[in-house]
N, C-alpha and C positions, 0 to 999 in steps of 0.2 A: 684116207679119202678126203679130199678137198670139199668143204662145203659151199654150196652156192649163193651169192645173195642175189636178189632182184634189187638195183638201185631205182625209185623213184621222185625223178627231182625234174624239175623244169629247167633249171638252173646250171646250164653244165660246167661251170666252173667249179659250182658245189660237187656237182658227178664227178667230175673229175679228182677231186682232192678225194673225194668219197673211193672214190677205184682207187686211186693210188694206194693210200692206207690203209685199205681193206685187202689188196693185192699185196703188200708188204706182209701182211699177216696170212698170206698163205689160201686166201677166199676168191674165188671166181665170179666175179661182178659181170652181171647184165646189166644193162643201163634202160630205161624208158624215160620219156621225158611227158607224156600226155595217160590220161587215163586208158582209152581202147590200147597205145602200145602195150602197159603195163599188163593188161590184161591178157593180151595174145602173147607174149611174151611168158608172162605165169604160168599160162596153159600150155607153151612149148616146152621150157627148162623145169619147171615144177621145181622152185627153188626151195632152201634151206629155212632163208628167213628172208625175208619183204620188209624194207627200210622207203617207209611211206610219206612223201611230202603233203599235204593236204590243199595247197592252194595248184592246180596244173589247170592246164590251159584250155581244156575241154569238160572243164567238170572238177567234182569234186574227189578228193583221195579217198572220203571215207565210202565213198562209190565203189574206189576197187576193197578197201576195206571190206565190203556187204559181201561182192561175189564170193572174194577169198574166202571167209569164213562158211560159205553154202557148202563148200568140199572140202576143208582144208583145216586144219587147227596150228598149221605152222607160226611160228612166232616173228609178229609184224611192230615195228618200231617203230612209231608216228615220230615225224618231222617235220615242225612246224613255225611259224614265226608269232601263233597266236599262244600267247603264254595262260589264259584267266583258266581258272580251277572249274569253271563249267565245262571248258572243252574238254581239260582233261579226263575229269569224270564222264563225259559223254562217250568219247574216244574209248576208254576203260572198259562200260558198260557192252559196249559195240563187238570187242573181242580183239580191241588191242593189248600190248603184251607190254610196251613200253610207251614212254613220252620224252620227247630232246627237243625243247624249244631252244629258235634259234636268237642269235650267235650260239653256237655252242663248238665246247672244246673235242679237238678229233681224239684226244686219247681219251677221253670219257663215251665220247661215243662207240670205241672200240672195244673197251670195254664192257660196255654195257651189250654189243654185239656179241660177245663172248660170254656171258652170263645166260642169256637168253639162247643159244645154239646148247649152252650144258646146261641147266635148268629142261630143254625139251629132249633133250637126251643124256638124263643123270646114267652116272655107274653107277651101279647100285649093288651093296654088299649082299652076300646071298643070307647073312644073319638077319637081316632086317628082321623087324617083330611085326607082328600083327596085334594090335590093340583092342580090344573093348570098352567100347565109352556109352554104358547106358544098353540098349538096346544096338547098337551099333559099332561095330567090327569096322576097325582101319586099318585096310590090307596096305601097308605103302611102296610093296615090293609092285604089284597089279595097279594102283593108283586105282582104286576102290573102296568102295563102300559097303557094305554084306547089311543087311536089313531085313532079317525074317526072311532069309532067301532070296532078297532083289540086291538085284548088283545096281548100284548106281556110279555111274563110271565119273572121276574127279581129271580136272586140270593141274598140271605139277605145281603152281603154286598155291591151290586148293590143297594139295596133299601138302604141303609142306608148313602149312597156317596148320593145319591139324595134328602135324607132327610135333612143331614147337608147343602148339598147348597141351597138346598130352604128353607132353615129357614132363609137365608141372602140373597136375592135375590140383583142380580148386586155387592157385595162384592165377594172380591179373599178372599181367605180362603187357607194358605200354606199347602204345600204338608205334612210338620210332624203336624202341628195340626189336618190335616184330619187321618192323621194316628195313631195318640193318642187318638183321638173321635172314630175310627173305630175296630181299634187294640189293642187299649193301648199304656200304655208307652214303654214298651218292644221294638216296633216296631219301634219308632220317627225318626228313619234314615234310616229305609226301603222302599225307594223313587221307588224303581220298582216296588212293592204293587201296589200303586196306578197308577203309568201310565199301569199296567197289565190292575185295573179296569177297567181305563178311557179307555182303547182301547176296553174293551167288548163293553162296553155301547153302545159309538160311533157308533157301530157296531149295533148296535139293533136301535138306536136313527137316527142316519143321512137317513135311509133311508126315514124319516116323517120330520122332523126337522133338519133340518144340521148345525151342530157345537154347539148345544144345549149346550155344557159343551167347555166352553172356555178356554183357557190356556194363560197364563201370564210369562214369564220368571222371575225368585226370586218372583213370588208375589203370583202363588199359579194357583189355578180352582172357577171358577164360574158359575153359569146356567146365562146365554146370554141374560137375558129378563128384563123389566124393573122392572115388578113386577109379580110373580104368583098369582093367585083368588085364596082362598080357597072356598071351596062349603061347 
């Protein structure tokens, strides 16, 4: 089955190269060029993934950003010509999924399209483990958390920050090697990526376990505990 994307670009030369390449790969491109289309649009096709420009003509992208994520967890690709590491982080924080400031190259960006369609829909082996780190069970097959009974439900790159540190349990693991096991290599010096994660987590984690994901200056992140059980 062909996945959908929603293109949002003001620009339709960019739409254009954007459809073409995205159409060679076998993806069904809607096109909006303003925020209300992008919107009514979303709400018609209820696309795969949403490839989002930030500057359109009635407003701002992180506008259809806000709605989408009220109903939606699908994975959205900011597309931007503003590159400073505050938007990124901001954009991140927001419940974007990627970042491609512009110029940028179309096989990178396809790429990275491609990651984010199988990241939100892994195959997943039916051996998967289920982990115990502390008081806390890592279901990664459910993308869960188990806590004394409360399910607390994770993001696939949540579960997979938790999966790489518990493959090492008490080893620091640096910040661009988790981002190359996560992201790829594309990504290896996109260090706000991860402190974005780390702060969700934290967030969901400290209220059961506090400081469960430890931080180390130059030497990277680790789950806090001496060994997790596998069940």
């Amino acid at each position: 089955m062909s996945h959908t994307i929603l293109l949002v670009e003001d620009d339709a030369n960019i739409r254009q190269m954007l459809s073409i390449a995205l159409g060679a790969e076998g993806y069904l491109c809607v096109e909006a060029a303003s925020v209300r289309e992008a919107l009514s649009l979303f709400n018609q096709h209820r696309p795969d993934l949403v490839i989002l420009d930030l500057g359109l003509p009635d407003g701002e992208g992180s506008e259809v950003l806000k709605r989408i994520r009220e109903s939606s967890r699908l994975p959205v690709l900011v597309l931007s010509a503003r590159d400073q590491e505050l938007d990124k982080v901001d954009l991140l924080s927001r419940g974007a999924n990627d970042y491609v400031s512009k110029p940028f190259g179309i096989r990178e960006l396809v790429t990275r399209v491609k990651v984010l369609l199988r990241d939100f829909n892994p195959v997943v082996e039916p051996t998967t483990p289920t982990r115990q780190i502390g008081k806390i069970a890592l279901d990664i097959t459910e993308r869960r958390l188990l806590v004394e009974g409360e399910v607390i439900a994770l993001a696939p790159k949540e579960v997979q920050l938790l999966d790489e540190l518990t493959k090492q349990p008490g080893a620091f693991i640096s910040q661009q090697e988790l981002l190359r096991r996560i992201w790829g290599l594309h990504h290896s010096e996109d260090t706000h990526y991860i402190r974005v994660l780390v702060r969700q987590l934290r967030k969901k984690t400290d209220p059961f376990e506090k400081n469960l994901i430890e931080t180390m200056p130059k030497q990277g992140y680790r789950i806090a505990v001496d060994k997790p059980e596998a069940n």
